[in-house]
C-alpha atoms as one frame of an Amber mdcrd trajectory, in Angstrom:
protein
 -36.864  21.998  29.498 -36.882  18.052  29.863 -35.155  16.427  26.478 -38.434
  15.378  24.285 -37.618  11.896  23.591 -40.329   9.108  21.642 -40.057   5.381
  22.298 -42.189   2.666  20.318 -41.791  -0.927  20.676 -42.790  -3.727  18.498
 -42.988  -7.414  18.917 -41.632  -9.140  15.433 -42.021 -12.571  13.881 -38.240
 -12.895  12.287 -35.398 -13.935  13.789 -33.099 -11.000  15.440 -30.067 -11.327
  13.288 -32.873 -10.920  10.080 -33.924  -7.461  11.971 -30.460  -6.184  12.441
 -29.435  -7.084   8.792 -32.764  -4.910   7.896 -31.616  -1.970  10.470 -28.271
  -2.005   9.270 -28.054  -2.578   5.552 -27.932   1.285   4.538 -28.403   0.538
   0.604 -31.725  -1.498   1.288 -32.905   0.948   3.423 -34.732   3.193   0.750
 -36.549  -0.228   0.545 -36.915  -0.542   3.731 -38.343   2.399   5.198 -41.250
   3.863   3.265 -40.435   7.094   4.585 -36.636   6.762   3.079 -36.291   8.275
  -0.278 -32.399   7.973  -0.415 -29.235   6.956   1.295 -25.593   7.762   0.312
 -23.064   5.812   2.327 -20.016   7.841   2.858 -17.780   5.450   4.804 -16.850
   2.495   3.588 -16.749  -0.836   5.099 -19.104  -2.945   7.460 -21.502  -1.264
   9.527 -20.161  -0.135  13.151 -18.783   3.273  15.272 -18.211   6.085  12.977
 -20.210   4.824  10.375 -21.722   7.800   8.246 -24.319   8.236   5.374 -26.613
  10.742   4.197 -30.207   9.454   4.731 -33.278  11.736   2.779 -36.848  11.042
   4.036 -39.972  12.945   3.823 -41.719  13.189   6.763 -44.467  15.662   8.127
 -44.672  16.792   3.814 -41.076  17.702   3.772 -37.801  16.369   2.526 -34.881
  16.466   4.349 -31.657  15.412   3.894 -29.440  14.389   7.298 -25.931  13.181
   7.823 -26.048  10.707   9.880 -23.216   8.699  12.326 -23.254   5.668  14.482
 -21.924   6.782  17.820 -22.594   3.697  19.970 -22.672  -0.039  17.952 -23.232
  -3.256  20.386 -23.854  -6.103  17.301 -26.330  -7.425  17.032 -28.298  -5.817
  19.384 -28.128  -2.062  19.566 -26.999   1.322  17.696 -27.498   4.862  17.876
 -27.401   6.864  15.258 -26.477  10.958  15.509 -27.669  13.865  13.423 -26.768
  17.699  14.065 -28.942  20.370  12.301 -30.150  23.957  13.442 -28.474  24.045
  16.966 -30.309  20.492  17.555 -29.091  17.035  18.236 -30.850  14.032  16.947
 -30.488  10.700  18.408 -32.054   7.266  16.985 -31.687   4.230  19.220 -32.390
   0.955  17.810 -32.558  -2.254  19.915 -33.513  -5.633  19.038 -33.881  -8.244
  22.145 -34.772 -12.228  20.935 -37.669 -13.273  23.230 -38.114 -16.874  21.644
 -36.521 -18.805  18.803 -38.107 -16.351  15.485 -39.385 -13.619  17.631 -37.833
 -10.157  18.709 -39.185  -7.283  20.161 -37.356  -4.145  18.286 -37.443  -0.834
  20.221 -36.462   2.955  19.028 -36.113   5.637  20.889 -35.592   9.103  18.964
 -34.569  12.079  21.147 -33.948  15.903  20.388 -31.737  18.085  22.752 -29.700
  21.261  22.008 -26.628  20.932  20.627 -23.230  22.560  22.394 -24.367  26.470
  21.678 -27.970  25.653  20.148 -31.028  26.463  21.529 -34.043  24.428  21.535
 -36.779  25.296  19.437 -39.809  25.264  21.533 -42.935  24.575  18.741 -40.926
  21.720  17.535 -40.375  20.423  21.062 -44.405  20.115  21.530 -44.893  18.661
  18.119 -41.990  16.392  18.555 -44.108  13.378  20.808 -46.833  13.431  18.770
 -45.675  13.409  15.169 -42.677  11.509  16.414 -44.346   9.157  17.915 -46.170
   8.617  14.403 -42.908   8.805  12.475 -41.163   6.258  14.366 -44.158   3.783
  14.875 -44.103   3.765  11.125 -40.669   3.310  10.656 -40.942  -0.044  13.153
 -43.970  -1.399  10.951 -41.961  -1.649   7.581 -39.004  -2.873   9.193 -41.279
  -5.670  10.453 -42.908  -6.363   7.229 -40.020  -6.417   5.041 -38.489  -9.255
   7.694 -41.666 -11.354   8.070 -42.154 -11.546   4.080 -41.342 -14.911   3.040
 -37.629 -15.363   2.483 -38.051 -15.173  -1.102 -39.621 -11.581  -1.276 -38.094
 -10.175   2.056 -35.106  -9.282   3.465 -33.397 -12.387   4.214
């Protein structure tokens, strides 16, 4: 079975160091992402490889709690972020490309694939584009509205 993987893409009117900070800054994040009901950091230090938190979200009328880990980190422009749960890997790829002076385009890509020994579960592999999709659009819109506030009332 192919790897069911969701990519959105969204043009942005900040500049892309102010979209990184907003990706990146785990603490804000609960302010952030409207879907983001809590994050505990559990490594210390700046953001980067092997950086780890615990990120809960309600999505689809659930709550979930996830550890999360930064596998790849190319600042300022891209990370992916890892989560292992039920036999399933979760990947979230975020990268922001400057197209003119203020604008970015920011792109994720979210992927599920069976972890070493897991099997994939195949409902959730059907829902996955579709409510993924959804999820992750979402995710890109307040990320863009908390950077194109005005300074004073967005992330800056």
């Amino acid at each position: 079975m192919e790897e069911p993987r969701v990519v959105v893409e969204r043009e942005v009117a900040a500049p892309a160091e102010r979209v990184w900070r907003a990706l990146t800054d785990l603490e804000a994040m609960p302010r952030v992402l409207s879907g983001v009901e809590a994050v505990e950091v559990l490594t210390p230090g700046p953001f980067g490889v092997d950086t780890r938190w615990r990120e809960t979200r309600r999505m689809f009328g659930s709550r979930a709690t996830e550890e999360m880990r930064v596998s790849v980190c190319e600042a300022p422009r891209r990370y992916v972020a890892e989560a292992y749960n039920s036999g399933m890997r979760y990947a979230s790829e975020f990268r922001v490309d400057e197209r003119a002076p203020g604008r970015c385009v920011v792109r994720m890509a979210f992927s599920a694939s069976p972890a070493p020994g897991g099997k994939p579960p195949g409902v959730f592999m059907r829902l996955l584009n579709r409510l993924g999709t959804r999820a992750v659009a979402e995710d890109l819109a307040d990320v863009a509205a908390s950077v194109e506030a005005p300074r004073d009332g967005g992330l800056s």
